[in-house]
C-alpha positions as CSV (number, residue, x, y, z in Angstrom):
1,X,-63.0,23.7,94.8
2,X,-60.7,24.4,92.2
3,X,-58.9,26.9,94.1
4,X,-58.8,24.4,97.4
5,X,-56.9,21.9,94.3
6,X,-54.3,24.1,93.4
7,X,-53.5,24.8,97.1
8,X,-52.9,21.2,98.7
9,X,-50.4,20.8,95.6
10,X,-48.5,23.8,96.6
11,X,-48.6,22.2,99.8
12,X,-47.2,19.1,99.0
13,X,-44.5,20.7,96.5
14,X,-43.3,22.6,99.6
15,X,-42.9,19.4,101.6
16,X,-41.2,17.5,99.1
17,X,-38.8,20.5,98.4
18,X,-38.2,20.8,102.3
19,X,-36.9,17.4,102.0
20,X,-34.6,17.3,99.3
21,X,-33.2,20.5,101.6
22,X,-32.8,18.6,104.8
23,X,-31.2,15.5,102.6
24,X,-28.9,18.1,101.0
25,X,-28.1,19.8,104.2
26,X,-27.3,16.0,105.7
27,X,-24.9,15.4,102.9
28,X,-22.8,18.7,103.5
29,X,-22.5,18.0,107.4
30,X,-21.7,14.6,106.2
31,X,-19.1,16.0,103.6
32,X,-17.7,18.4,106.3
33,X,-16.8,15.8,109.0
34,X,-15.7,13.2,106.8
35,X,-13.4,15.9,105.0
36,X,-12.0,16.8,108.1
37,X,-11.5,12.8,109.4
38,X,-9.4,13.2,106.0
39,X,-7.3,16.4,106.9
40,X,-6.5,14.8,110.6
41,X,-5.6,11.6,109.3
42,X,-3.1,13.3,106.8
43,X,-1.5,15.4,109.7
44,X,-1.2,12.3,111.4
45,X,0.9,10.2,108.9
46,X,3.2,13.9,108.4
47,X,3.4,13.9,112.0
48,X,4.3,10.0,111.7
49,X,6.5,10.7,108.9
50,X,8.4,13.5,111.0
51,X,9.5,11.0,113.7
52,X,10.7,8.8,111.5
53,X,12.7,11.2,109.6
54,X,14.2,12.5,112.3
55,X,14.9,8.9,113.0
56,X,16.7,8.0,110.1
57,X,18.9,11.7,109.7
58,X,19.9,10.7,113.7
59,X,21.5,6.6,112.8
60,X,22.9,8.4,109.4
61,X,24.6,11.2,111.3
62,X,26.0,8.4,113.9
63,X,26.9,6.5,111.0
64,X,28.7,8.6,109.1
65,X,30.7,10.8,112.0
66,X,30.8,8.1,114.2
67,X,29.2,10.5,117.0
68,X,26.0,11.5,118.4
69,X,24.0,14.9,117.5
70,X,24.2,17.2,119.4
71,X,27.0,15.8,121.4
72,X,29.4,15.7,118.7
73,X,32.7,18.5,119.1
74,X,34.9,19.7,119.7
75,X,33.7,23.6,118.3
76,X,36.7,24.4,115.5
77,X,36.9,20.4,114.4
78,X,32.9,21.2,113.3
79,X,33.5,24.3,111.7
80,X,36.7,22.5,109.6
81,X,34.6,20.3,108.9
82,X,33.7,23.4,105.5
83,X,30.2,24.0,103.8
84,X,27.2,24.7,106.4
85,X,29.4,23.3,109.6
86,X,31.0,26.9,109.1
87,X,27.9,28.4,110.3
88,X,27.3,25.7,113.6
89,X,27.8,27.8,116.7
90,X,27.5,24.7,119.7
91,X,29.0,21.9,120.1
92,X,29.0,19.2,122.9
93,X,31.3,17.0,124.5
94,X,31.7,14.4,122.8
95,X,31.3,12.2,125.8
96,X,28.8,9.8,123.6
97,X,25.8,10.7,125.7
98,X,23.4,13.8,124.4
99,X,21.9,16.0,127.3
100,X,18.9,17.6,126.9
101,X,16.7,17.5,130.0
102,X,12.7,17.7,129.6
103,X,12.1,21.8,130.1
104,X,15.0,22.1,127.1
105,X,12.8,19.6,124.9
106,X,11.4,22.9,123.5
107,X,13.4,25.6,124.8
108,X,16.8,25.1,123.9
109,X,17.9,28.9,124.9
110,X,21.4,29.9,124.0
111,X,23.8,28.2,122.2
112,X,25.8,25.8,124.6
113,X,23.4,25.8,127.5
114,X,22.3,22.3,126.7
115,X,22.9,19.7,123.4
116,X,18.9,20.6,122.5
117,X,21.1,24.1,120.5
118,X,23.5,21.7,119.4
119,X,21.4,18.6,118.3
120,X,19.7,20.6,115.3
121,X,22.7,22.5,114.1
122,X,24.2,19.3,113.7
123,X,21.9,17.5,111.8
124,X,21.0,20.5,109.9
125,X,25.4,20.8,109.2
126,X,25.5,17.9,108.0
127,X,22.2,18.4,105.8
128,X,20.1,15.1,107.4
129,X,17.6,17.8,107.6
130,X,16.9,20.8,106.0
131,X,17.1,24.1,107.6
132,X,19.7,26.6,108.7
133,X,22.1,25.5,110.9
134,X,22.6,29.3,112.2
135,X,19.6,29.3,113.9
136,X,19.7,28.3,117.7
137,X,17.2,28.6,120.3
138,X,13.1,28.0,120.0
139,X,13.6,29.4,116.0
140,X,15.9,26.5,115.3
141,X,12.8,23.7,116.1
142,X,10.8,22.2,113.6
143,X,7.2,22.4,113.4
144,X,5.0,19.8,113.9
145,X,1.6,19.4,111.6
146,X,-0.6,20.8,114.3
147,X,0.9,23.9,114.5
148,X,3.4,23.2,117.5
149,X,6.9,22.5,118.1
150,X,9.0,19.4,117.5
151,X,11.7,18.6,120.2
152,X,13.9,16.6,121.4
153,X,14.7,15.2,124.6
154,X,16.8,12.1,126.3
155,X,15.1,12.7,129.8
156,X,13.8,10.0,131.6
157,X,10.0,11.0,131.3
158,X,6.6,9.5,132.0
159,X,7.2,6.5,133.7
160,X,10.7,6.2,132.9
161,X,11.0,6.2,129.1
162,X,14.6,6.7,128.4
163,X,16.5,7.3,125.0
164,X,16.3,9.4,122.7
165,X,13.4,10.8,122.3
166,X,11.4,13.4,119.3
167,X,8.5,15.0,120.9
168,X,5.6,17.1,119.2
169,X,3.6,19.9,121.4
170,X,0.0,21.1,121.0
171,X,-1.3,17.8,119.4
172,X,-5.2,17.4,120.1
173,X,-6.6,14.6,122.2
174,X,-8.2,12.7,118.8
175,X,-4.9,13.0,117.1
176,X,-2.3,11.9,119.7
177,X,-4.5,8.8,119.8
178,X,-4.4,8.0,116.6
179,X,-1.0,8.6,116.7
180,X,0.1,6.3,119.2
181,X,-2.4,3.6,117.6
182,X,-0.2,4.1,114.1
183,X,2.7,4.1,115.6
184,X,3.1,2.2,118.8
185,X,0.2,0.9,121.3
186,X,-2.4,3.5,121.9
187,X,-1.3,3.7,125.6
188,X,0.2,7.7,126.4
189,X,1.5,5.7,129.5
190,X,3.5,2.5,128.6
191,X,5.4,1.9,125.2
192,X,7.4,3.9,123.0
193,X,5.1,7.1,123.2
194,X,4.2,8.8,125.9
195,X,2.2,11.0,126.3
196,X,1.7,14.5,128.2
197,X,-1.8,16.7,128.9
198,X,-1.1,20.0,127.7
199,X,-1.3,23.0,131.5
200,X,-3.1,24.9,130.4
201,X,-5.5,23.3,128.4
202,X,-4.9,25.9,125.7
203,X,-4.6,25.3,121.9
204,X,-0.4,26.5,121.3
205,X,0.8,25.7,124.8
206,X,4.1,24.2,124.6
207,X,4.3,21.8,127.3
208,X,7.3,20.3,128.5
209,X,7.2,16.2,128.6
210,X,6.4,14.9,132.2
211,X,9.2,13.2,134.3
212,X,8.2,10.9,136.8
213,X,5.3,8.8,137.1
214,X,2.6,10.3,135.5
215,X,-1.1,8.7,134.3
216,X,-2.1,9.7,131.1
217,X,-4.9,8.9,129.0
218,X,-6.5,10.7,126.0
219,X,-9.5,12.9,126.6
220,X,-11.7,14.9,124.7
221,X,-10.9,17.9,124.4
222,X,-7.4,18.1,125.8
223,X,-4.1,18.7,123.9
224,X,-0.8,16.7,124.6
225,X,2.7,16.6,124.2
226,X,3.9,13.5,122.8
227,X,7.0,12.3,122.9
228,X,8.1,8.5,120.9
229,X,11.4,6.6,121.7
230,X,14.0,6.5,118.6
């Protein structure tokens, strides 16, 4: 009887410590999603932050050398100009319009083959941003908080979004939304933004902002370029 005793307590010890596993094992899933809603969100506001740094180094270059980024020139006035301009190797027109069609938004290729080349040096010159202003092509690009490119483009794109525009590659579906909710409508097709499904579907591809019409809305699982209106 005794013996009968002593094992239905074991028993119940077991169950009870089974529990406070499964409550502990809840709290840790729990932990982990909520930690990484927390690491999203951050990326989010740096990729906000980005934009609107970009932004603000683009109106203080215009205000300053009464000229556009990237469009600015002639080569030798730039490089007279002493300090990093020494080291800028493009310049544009200076026709007051910068052109960077969509495919050069992240593949600017050699120095003078579009004002993409150009529109960093320039900024990065004049120190609006930081970086080397010897760089050109794909090295010369910023990188976004999700582990793809930052661009720029001033095609018409996705249902005829003009201007100048700073795009960011490889963002995941739940972050471009939130994106777009912080800082314009959380439509990919109409405002500001506008968005772009990643082809392939494939974490790093650096897609190239659609031109046209286009219909794009966020789904799971999908990555985006995303490109917001300055």
């Amino acid at each position: 009887m005794e013996h009968r005793k002593i094992e239905s307590r074991e028993s119940g010890v077991s169950l009870i410590e089974m529990a406070i596993v499964l409550v502990v094992i809840g709290l840790l899933i729990g932990g982990v999603l909520k930690g990484s809603s927390l690491i999203q969100g951050a990326k989010v506001k740096k990729a906000a932050a980005i934009i609107n740094n970009v932004a603000a180094a683009h109106k203080d270059y215009v205000a300053q050398h009464r000229a556009q980024p990237g469009d600015d020139g002639d080569l030798t006035r730039l490089q007279n100009r002493g300090a990093l301009w020494s080291d800028v190797t493009a310049a544009g027109n200076r026709n007051g319009v910068i052109n960077i069609n969509n495919l050069q938004t992240f593949n600017p290729g050699t120095p003078g083959s579009s004002e993409s080349d150009n529109y960093w040096q320039h900024l990065k010159a004049g120190e609006f941003i930081k970086g080397d202003p010897s760089v050109a092509g794909q090295a010369a690009l910023l990188k976004n908080p999700f582990g793809g490119l930052v661009g720029v483009t001033t095609a018409s794109i996705n249902n005829g979004l003009t201007g100048v525009k700073v795009c960011m590659s490889g963002l995941p579906s739940s972050a471009a939304s939130s994106l777009d909710i912080l800082v314009d409508n959380g439509n990919g097709e109409t405002g500001n933004l506008r968005a772009t499904r990643s082809n392939p579907n494939v974490r790093g591809t650096i897609q190239a902002p659609a031109t046209g019409t286009t219909t794009t809305t966020y789904v799971e699982n999908r990555y985006y370029t995303v490109c917001m209106r300055i």
